[in-house]
Structures are given as structure tokens and as C-alpha cells.
BABA-901227 format. One line per 10 residues: number of its first residue (from 1); their letters; for each residue x, y, z of N, C-alpha, C, O. Coordinates in steps of 0.1 Angstrom, whole numbers, plus 2048, in hexadecimal, padded with zeros to 3 digits. Each point is the difference from the previous one (the first is absolute). Example, Ala and Ser with C-alpha at 12.3 -4.5 7.8 and 13.67 -1.06 7.14 Angstrom:
<recs>
1) as) 884,7C7,84E,7F7,80C,800,809,80C,800,80A,800,807  7F2,80B,7F2,809,80B,800,7F8,80B,808,805,80B,801
</recs>
This chain:
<recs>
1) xxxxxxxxxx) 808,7F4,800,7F8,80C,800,809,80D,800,808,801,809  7F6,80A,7EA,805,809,801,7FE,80D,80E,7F6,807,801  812,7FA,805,800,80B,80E,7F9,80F,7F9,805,807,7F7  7F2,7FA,80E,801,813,7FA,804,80B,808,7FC,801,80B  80B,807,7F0,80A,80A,803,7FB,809,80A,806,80A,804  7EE,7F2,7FF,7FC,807,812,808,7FC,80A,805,808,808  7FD,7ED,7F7,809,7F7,808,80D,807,803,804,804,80B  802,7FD,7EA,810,805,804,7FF,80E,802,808,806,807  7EA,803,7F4,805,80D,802,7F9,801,816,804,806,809  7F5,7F3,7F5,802,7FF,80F,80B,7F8,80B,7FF,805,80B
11) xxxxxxxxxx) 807,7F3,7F4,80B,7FB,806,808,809,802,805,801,80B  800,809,7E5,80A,80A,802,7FD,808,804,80A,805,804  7EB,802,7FE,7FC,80B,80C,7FE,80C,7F6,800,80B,805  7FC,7F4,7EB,7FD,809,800,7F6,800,7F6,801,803,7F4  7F0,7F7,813,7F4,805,7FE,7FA,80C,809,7F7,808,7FD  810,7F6,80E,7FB,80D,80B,7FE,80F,7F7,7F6,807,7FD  81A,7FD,7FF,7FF,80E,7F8,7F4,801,7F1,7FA,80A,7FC  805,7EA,800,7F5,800,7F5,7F5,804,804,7FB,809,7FA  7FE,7ED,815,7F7,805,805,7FA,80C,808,7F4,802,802  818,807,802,802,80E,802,7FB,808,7F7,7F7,808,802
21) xxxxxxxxxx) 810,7F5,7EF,801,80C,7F5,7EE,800,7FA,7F9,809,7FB  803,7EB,809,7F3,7FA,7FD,7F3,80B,807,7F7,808,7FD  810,7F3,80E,7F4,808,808,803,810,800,7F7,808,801  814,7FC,800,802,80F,7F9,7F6,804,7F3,7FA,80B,800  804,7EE,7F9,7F5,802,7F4,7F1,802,800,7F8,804,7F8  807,7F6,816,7F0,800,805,7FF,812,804,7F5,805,803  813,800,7FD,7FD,80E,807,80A,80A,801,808,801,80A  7F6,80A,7E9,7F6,800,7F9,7FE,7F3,7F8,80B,7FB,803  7EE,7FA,7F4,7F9,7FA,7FC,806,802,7F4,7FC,80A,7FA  811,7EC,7FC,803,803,7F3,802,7F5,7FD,808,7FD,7F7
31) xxxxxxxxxx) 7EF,7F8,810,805,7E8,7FF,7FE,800,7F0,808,7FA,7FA  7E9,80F,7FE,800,7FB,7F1,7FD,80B,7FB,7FD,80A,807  802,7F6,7EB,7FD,809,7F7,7F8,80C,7FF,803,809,7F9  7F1,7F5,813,7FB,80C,803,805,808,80C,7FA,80B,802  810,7F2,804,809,809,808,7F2,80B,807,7FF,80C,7FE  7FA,7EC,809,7F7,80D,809,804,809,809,7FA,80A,803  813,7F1,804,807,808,809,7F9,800,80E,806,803,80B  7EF,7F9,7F2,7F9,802,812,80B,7EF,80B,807,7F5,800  7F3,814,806,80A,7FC,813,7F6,7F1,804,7F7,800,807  80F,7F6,7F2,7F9,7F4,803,808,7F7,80F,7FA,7F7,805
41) xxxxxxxxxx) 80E,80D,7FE,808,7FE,80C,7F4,805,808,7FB,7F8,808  7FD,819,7F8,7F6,802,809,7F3,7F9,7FC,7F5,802,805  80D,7F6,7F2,7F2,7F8,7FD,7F6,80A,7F4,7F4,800,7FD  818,809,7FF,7F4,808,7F8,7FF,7F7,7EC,80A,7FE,7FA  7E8,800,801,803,7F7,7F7,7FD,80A,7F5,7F8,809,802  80F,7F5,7F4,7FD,805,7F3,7F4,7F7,7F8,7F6,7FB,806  80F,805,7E6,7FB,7F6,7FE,7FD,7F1,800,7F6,7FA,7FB  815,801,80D,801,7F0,7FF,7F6,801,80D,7FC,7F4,802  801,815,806,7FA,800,80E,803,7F4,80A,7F8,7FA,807  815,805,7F8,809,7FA,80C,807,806,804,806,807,7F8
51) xxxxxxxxxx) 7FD,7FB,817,807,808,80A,80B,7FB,801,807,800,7F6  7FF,7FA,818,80B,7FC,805,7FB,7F2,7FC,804,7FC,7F5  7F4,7FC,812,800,7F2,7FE,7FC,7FB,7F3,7F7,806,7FA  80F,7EF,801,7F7,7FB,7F4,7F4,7F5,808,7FF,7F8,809  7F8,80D,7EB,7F6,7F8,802,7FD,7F2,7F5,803,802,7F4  7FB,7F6,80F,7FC,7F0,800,7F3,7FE,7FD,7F7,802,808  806,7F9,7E9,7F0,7FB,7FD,801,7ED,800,7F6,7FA,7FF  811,802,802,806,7F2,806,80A,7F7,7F9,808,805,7F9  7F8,7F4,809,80F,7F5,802,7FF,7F2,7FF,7FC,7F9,809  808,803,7E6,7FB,7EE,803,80D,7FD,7F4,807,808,7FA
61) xxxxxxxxxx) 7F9,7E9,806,807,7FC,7F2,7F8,804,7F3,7F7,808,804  809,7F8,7F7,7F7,806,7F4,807,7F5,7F3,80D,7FF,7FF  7E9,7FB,7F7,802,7FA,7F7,800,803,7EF,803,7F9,7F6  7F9,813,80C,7FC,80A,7F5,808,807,7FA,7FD,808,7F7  80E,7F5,80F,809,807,7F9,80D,7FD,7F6,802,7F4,801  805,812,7F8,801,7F7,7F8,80E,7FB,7FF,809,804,807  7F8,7F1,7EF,807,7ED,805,80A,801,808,7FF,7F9,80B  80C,810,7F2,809,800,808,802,804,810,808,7FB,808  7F1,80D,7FA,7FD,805,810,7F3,7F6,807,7FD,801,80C  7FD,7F8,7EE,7F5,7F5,804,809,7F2,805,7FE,7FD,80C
71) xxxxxxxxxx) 80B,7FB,7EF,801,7F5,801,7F7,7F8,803,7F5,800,7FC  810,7F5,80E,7F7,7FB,806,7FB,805,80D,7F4,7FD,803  811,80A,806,7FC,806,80B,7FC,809,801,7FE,804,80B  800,805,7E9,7FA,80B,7FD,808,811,802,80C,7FF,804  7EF,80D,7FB,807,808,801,7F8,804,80B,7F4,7FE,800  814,808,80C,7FD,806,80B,7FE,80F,7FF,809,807,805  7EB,800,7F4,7F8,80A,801,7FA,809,810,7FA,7FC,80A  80D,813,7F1,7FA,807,80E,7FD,809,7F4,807,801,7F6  7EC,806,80D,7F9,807,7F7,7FE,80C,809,7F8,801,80A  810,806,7F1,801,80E,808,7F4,80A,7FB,7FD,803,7F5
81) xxxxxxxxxx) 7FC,802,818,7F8,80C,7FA,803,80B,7F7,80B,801,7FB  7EA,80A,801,803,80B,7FB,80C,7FA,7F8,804,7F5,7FF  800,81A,7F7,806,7FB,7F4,805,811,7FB,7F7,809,802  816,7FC,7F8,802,808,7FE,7FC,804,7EF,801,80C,7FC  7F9,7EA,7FE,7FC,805,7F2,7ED,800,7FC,7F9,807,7F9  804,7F1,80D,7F2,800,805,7F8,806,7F0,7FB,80B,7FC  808,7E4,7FC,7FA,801,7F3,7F0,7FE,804,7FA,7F8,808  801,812,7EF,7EF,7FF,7FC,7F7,7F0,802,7F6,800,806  80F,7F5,7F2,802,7F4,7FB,805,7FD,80B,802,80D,7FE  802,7F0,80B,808,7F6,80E,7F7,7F5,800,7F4,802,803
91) xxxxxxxxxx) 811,7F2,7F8,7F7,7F3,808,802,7FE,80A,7FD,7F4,803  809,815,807,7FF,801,811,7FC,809,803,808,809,804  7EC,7F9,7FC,7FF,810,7FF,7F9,802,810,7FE,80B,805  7FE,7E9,801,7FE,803,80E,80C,802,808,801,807,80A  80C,7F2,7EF,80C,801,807,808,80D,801,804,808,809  7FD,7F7,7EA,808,812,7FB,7F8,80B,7FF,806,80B,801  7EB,7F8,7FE,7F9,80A,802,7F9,801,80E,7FF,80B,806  7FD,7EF,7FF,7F5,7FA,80A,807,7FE,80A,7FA,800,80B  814,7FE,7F4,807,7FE,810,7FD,7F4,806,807,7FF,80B  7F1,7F6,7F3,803,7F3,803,80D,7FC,809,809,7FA,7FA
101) xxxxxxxxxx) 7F9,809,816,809,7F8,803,802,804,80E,7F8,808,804  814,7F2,805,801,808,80A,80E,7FF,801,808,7F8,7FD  7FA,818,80B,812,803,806,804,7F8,801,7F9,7F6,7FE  815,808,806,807,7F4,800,80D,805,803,805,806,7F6  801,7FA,814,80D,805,804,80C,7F3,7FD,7FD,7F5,7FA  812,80F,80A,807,7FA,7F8,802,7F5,804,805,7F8,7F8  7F8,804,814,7FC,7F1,80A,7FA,7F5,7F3,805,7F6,7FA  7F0,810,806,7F3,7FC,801,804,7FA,7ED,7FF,7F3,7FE  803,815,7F9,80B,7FD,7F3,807,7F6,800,7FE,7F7,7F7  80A,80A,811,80D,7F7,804,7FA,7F4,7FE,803,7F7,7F8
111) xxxxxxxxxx) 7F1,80A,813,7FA,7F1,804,7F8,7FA,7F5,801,7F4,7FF  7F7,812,7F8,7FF,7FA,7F2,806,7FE,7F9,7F9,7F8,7FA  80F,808,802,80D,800,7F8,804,7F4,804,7FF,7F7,7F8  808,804,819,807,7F4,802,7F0,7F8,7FB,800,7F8,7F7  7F3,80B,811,7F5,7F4,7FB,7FF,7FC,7F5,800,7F3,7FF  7FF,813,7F7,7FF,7FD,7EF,80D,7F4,800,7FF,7F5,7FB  80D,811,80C,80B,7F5,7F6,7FF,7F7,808,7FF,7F6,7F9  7FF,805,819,7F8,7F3,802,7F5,7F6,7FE,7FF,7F4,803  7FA,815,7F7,7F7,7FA,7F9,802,7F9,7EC,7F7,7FD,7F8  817,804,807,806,7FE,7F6,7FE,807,7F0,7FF,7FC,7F4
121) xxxxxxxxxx) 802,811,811,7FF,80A,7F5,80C,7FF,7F8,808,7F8,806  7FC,80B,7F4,80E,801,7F2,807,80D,803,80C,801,800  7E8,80C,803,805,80B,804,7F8,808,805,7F6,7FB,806  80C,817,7FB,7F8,80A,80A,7FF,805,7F8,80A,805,7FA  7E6,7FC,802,7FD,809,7EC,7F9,80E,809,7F4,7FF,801  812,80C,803,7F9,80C,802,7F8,803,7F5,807,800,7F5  7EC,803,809,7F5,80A,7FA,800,80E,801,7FD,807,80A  806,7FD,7ED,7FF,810,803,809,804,80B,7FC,802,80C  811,7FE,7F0,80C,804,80F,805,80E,7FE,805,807,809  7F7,7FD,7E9,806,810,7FB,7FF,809,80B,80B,806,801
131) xxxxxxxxxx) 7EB,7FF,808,801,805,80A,801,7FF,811,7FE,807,809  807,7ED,7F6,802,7FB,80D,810,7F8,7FD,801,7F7,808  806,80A,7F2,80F,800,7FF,805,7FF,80D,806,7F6,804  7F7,819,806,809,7FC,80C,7FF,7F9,80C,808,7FC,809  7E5,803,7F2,7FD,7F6,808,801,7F2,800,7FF,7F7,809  803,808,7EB,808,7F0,7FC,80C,7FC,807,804,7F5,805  800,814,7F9,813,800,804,800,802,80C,80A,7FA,803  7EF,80B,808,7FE,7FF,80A,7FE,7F1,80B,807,7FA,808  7EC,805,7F0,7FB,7F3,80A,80F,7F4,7F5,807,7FA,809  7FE,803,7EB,808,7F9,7FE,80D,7F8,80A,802,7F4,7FF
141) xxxxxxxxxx) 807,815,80C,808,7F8,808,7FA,7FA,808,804,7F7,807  7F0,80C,7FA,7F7,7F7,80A,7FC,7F8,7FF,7FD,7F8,809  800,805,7EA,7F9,7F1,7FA,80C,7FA,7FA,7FF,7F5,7FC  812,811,802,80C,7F9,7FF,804,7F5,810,802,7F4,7FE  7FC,812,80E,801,7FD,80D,7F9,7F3,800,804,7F5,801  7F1,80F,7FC,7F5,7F3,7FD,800,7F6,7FB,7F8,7F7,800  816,80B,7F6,801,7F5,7F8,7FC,804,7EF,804,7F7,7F8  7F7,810,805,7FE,801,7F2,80A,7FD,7F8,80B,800,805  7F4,7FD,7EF,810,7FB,7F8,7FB,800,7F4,809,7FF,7F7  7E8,801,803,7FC,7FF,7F1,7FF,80C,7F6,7FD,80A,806
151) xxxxxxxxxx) 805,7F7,7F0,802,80E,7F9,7F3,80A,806,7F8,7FB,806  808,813,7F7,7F8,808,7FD,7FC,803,7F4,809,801,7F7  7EC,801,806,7F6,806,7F4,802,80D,7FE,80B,802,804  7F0,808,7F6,7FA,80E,7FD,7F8,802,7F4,805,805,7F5  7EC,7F6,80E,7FA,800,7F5,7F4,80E,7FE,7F5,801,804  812,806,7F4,7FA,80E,803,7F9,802,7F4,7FC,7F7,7F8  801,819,806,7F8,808,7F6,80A,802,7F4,7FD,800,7F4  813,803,814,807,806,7F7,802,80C,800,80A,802,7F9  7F1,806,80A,7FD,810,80A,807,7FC,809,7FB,7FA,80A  811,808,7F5,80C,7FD,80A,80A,80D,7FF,804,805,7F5
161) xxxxxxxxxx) 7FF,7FF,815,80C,808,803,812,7FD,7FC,804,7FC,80B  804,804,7EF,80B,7FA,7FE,808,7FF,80B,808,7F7,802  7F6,812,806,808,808,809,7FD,7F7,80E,809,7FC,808  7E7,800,7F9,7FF,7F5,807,802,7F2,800,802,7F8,80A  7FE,806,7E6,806,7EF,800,80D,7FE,802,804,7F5,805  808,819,7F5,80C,7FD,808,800,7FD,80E,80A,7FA,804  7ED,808,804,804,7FD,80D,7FA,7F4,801,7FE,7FD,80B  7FE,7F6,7E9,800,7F7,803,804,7F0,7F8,7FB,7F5,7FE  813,815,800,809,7FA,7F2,806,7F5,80A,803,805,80B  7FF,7EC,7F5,803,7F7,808,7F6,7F9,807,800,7F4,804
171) xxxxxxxxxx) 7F5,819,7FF,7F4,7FA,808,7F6,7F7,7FD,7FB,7F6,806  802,80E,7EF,7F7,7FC,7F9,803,7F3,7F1,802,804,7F5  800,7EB,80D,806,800,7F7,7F6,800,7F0,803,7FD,7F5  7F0,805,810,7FB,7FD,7F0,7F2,80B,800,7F7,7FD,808  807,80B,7F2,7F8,807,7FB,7F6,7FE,7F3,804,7FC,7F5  7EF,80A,80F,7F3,7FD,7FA,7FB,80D,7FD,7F7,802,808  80A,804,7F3,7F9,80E,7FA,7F6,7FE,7F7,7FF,7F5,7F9  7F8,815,805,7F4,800,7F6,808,80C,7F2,80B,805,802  7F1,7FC,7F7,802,808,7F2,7F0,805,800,7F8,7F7,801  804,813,7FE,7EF,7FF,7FD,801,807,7F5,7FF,7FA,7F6
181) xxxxxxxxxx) 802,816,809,800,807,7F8,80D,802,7FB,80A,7FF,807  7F3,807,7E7,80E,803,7FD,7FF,811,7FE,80A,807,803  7EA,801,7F8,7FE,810,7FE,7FF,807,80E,7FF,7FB,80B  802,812,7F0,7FE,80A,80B,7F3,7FE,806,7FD,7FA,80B  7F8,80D,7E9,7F0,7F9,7FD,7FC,7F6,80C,7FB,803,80A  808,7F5,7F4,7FC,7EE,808,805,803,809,7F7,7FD,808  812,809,7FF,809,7FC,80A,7F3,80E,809,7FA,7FD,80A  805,80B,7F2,7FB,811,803,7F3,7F8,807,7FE,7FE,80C  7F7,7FD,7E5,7F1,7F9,801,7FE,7FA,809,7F7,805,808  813,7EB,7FC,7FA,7F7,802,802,804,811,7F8,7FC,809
191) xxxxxxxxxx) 819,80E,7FC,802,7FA,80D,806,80C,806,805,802,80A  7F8,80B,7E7,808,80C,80B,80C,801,7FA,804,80C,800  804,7EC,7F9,80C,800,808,808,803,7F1,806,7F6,7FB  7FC,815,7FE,805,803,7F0,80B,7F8,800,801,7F7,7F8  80A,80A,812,80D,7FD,800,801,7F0,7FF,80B,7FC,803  7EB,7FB,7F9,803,7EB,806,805,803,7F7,80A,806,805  7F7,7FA,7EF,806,7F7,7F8,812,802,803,809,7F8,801  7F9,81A,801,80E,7FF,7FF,803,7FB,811,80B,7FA,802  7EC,809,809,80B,7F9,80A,7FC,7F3,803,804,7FB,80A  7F4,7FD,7ED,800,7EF,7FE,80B,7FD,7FA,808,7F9,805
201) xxxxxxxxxx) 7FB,80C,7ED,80F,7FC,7F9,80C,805,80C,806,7F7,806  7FB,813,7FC,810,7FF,80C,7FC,7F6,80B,809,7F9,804  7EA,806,802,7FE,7FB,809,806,7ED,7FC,808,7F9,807  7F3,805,7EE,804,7F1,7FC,80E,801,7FC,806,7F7,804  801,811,7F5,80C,7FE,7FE,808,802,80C,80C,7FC,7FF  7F0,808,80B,80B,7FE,80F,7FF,7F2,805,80A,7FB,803  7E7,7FE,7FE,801,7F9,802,805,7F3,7F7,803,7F5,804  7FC,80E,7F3,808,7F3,7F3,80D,801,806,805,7F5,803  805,81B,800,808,7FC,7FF,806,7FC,813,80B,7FD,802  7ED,805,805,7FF,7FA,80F,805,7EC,7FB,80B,7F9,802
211) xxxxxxxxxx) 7E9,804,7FA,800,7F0,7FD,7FC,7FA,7F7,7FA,7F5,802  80A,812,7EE,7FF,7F9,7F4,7F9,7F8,7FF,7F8,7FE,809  808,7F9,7E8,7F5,7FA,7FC,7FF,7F4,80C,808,7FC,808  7E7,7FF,7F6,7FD,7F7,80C,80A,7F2,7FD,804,7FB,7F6  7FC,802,819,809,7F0,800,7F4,7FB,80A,7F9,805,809  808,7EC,7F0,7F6,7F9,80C,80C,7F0,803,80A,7FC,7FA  7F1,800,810,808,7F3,808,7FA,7F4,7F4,7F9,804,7F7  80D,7EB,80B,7F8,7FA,7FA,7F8,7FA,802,7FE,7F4,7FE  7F8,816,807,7EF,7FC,802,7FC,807,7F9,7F4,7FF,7FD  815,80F,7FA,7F7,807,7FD,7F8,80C,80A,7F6,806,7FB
221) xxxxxxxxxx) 80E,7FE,812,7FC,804,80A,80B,80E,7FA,80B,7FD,7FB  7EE,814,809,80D,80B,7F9,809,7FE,810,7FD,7FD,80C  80C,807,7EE,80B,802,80C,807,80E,800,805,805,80B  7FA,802,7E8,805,80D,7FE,7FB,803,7F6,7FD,7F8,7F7  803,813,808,7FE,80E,7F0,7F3,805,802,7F9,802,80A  805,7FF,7E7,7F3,80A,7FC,7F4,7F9,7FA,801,7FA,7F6  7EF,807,812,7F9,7FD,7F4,7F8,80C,7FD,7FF,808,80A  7FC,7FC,7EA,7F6,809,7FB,7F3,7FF,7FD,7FD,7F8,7F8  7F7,80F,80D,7EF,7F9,801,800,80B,7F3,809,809,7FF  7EF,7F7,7FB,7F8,808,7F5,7F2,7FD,801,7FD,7F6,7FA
231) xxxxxxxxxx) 7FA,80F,80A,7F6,800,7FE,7FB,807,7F3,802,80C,7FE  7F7,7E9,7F7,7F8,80A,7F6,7F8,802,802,7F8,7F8,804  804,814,7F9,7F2,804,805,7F7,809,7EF,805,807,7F9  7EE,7F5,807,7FC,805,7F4,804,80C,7FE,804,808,808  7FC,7F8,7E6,800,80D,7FA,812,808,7FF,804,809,7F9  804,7ED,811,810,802,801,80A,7FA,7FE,809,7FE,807  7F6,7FF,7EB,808,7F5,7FB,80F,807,7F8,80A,7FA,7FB  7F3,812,805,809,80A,7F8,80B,801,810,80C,7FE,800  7EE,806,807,809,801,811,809,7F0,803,80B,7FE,805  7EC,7FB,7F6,803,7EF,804,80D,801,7F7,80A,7FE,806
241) xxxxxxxxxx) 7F7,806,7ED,80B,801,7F7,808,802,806,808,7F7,803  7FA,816,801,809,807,802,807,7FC,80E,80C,7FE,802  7EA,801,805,808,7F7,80F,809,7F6,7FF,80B,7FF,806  7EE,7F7,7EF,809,7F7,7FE,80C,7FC,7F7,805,7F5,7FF  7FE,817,7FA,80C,804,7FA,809,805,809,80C,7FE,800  7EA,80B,809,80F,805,80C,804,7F3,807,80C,7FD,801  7ED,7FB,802,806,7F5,807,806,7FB,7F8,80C,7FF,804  7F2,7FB,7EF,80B,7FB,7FB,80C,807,7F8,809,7F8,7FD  7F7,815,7FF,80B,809,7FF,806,804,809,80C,803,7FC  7F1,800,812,803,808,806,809,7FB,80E,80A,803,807
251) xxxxxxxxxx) 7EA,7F1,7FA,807,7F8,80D,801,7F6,800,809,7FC,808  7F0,7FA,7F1,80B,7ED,7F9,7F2,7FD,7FB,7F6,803,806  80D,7F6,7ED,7F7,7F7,7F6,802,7EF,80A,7FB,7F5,7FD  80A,80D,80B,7FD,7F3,811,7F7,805,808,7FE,7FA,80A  7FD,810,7F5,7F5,806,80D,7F5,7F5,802,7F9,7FD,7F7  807,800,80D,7F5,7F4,806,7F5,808,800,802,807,80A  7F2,7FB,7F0,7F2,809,7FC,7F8,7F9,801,800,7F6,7F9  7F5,80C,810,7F3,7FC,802,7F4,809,7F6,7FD,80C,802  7FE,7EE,7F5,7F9,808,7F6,7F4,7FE,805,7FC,7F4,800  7FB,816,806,7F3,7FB,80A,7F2,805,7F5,7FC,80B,7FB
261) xxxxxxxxxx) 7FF,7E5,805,7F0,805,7F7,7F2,803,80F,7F4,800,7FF  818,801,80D,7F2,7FF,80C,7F8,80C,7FD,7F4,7FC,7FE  80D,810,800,7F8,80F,7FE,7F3,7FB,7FF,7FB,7F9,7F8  800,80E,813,7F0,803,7FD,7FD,80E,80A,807,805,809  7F1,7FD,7F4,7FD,80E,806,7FE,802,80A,7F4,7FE,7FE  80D,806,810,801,800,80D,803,811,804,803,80A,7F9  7F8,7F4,816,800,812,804,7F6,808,7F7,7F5,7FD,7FE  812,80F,7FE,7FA,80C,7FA,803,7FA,7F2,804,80A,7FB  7FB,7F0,7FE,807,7FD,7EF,7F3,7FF,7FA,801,804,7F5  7F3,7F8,80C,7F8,804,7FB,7FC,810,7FF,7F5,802,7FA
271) xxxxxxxxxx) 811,808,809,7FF,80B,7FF,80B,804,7FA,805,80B,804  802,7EE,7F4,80E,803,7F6,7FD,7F6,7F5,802,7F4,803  7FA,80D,7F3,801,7FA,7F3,80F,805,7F8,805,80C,800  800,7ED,7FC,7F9,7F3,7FE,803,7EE,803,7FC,7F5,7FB  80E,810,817,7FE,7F7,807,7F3,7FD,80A,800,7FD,80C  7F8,805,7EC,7F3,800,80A,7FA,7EE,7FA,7F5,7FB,803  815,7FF,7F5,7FC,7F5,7F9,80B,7F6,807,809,804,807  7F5,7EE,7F4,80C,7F4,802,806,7FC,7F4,7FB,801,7F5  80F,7FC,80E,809,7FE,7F1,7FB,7F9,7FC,7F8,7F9,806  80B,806,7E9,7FB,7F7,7F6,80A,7F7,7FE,80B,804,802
281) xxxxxxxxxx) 7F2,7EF,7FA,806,7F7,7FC,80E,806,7FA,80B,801,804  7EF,805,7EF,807,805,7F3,80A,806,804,80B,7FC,7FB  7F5,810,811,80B,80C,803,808,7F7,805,80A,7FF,7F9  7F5,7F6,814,808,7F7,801,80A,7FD,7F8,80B,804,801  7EE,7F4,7F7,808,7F6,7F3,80C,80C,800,80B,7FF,805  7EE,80E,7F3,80A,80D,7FE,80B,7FE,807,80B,7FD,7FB  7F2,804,814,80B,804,809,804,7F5,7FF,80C,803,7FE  7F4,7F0,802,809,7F9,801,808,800,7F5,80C,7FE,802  7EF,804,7EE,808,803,7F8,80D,80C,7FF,80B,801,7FA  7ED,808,80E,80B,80D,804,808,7FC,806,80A,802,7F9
291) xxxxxxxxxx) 7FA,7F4,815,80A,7F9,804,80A,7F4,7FA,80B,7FF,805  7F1,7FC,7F4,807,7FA,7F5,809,808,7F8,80C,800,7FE  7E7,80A,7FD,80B,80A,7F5,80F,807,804,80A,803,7FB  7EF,7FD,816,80C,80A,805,80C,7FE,800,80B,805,7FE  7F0,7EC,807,80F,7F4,7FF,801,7FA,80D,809,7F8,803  7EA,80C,807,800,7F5,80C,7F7,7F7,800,7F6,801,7FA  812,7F0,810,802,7FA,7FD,7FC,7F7,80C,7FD,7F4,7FF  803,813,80B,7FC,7F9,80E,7F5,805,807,801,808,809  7F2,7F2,7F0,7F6,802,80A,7F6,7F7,809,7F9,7F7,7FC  807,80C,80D,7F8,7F5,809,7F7,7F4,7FA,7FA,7FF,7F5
301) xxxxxxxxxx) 806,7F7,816,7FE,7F5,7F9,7F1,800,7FB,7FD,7FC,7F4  7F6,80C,81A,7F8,801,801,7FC,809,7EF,7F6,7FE,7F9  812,809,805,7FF,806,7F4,7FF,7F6,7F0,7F9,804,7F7  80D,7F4,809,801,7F6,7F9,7F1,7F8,800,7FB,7FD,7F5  801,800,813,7F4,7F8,803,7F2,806,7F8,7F7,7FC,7F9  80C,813,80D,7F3,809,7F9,804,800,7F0,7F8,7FC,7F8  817,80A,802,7FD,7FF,7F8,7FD,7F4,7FA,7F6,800,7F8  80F,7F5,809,7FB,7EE,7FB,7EF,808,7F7,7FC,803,7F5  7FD,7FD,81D,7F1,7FF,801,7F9,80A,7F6,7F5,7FE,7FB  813,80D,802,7F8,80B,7F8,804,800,7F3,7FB,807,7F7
311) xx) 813,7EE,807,802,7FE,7EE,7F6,7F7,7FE,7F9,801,7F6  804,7F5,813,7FF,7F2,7FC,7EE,7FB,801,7FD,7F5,7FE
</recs>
């Protein structure tokens, strides 16, 4: 079993200063891309509307996800509240809009974390960690103490701060980011937020080059690197293009890509056309042809299966 690099940077003593520089960020408030600046050390919340503690909508193995972080024991999921990009469309939209969950100080973290990998999880898949970064790194020596030893996740929006994943170069050995939008437009519509597309590309290229393309053990279980989700979503197959040219120009034609036909309309998206619909078969097919074209080459297994079912 490959060790992950939490391990040594705590033995050597210096996760402490990481987790300092961390919590310096909570206040003023600059962990991601919206840089709100308010004093979350005093508990005051911007828009992700978390304070000092992160909050917790719950904690199991989870089988859903995909091949490589599932194995057989599944991926050990904590599905963090609130959300710093808080798309229209959330298929958690009780979780990330609605607040679904409760505080959870860094104990209490710790102790989910060691439960998941006794109960024979593969790893610790955070949900939405983009704004709770320091509170990760926090409760972390504590669930080391405990015995923890299995990789960490970071399976985000992508609405990531650069400046924050350096402080978790070593920590983290495999990362899960979303791509959603690739225009100003989409990014502005769907979530607020004009700037995804350009701080999802830096945001993914720090982390590619944190822990390169994905490696898995021979089970097939990841042990390090990068995977990429794409969600297609109607009517954006021109964005879908372009996403996936950056990944394969930009950051390796090995990117391990999850090409997602899940979209259906959830939250407010009925009051946005023209995702107010579920994907068609057809746009599918598209995107999966767009990924081929690009020149990648590794996408989930689960991906394979659908397409079988919708050529065949």
C-alpha cells in the first residue's frame, strides 16, 4: 500500500506552519476565489455561509463514485455543507443552498475520518472542501494520532483558490475537481461567478502539477493524481469542446475524465433555459465524441457502460 504524504509531512513537523498560514486566510477571508474578506475566525459568514467551524451534511462509504476511488470498500465520503460557487442546478441543493448539516469542530472531523477507513473505505473523499480548507487541515493531526494512513480526496467545484491548494501540496494525494463552465456568460448565469473558467484552469493545472496524471494500485483502487468530472449539461456542447481541449492540451491527454450524462434539472434550473431540460441522448454521444477528438483516452469505467447502452 502506497503511504500518502500526510504522513511524512507530519512526522517532520511541518504540517503545523501549513495549518497556521491556513487559518490566517479565514480572516480577513481569501481560502477561494471569492475572497469575501469578512472575519470568519469571529464567525462572521460571507457567501459560502460558514464561520469558523465547518459544517457536516454526513459521512458514509459511498459507492457512487467513480471506479477508482470506489474499489471494493468504497470511498469514504464527508459531504460538507454550503458551497463557495453555489450553481443554480446543484443536485445538492438542500446541502449547498439550504444548509443541510451540522457544526463540526476539529475533534469531531478527526473522528469521521479515522471511522470511514475502519469501516474499510480506500480513502477520505471531502465534498465541497473549497471553503473549509483550514478546517480540514486542522482536525487532520488528529485523525493522524488516531491512526489514519489512507489517501485524501479533494473533490470540488473547481472554484478553487491557487494560493490555497499550495498549502496542500503533499497533503492531498489525489484530486477530483468539476470543470462546469467554460465562458464568462455561464460561469456569470449559472453561479455568479464570471471568473470559473479562468480560476478552474489555474486551479487544475496546480493541481496536475501537485500529483500528475492518476496512478492506481493493482486493484485498480487511485493512489495518486488527478481525476476530472465534466458534467454535460444541455445546450453546452460548444463549452464541453473547449474544456476538453484544455485538458488535453494543456494538462495531459492521460487525464483520467469522467464524462457525466447525470444532468437533470435540480434547484432553480428550471428558471434558466436552456438547462431547464435533461440531456439528450444525442448531445451525449457529442461529448463523448468531443473527448476522443481531443485525444483523451482515460475515462471512467462507469462511462463505458453508458456509452455501450446508448450506442447499442
Amino acid at each position: 500500500m502506497t503511504r500518502p504524504g500526510y504522513l511524512a509531512l507530519f512526522e517532520q513537523g511541518n504540517m503545523t506552519a501549513r495549518i497556521e498560514v491556513a487559518r490566517e486566510r479565514l480572516s480577513p477571508c481569501l481560502v477561494c476565489p471569492r475572497a469575501c474578506k469578512v472575519d470568519r475566525l469571529g464567525d462572521v459568514k460571507g457567501i459560502c455561509r460558514t464561520g469558523a467551524k465547518a459544517v457536516v451534511s454526513s459521512y458514509a462509504p459511498h459507492f457512487g463514485e467513480e471506479s477508482p476511488l470506489v474499489g471494493s470498500g468504497g470511498s469514504g465520503t464527508i459531504f460538507l455543507t454550503y458551497c463557495n460557487l453555489l450553481c443554480v442546478f446543484c443536485q445538492n441543493f438542500e446541502i449547498s443552498h439550504l444548509g443541510q448539516g451540522v457544526e463540526t469542530d476539529a475533534g469531531q472531523l478527526a473522528a469521521m475520518m479515522v471511522s470511514l477507513q475502519r469501516q474499510g473505505c480506500h480513502n477520505i473523499n471531502f465534498v465541497t472542501p473549497s471553503h473549509v480548507v483550514p478546517q480540514i487541515l486542522a482536525a487532520l493531526p488528529k485523525a493522524i494520532e488516531k491512526g489514519l494512513s489512507i489517501p485524501l480526496v479533494y473533490n470540488s467545484s473547481g472554484y478553487d483558490s491557487v494560493e490555497t491548494l499550495k498549502l496542500l501540496e503533499g497533503i492531498f494525494d489525489i484530486y477530483m475537481p468539476d470543470f462546469k463552465f467554460w465562458t464568462r456568460e455561464s460561469g456569470k448565469r449559472y453561479a455568479k461567478a464570471p471568473d470559473y473558467a479562468e480560476k478552474a484552469k489555474m486551479a487544475i493545472l496546480e493541481m496536475h502539477r501537485q500529483v500528475g496524471d492518476l496512478v492506481m494500485d493493482a486493484e485498480g483502487v487511485a493512489v495518486r493524481g488527478l481525476l476530472v468530472r465534466h458534467l454535460v449539461m444541455p445546450g453546452s456542447l460548444d463549452e464541453t469542446r473547449e474544456i476538453l481541449r484544455f485538458l488535453a492540451r494543456e494538462v495531459s491527454v492521460d487525464t483520467y475524465v469522467n464524462v457525466m450524462d447525470q444532468y437533470r434539472p435540480c434547484g432553480k434550473a428550471s428558471d434558466f433555459p436552456p438547462i431547464d431540460r435533461r440531456l439528450g441522448n444525442d448531445e451525449f454521444k457529442k461529448a463523448l465524441n468531443l473527448a476522443r477528438n481531443a485525444g483523451l483516452h482515460r475515462l471512467d469505467e462507469k462511462d463505458w457502460l453508458r456509452i455501450l447502452k446508448k450506442l447499442f
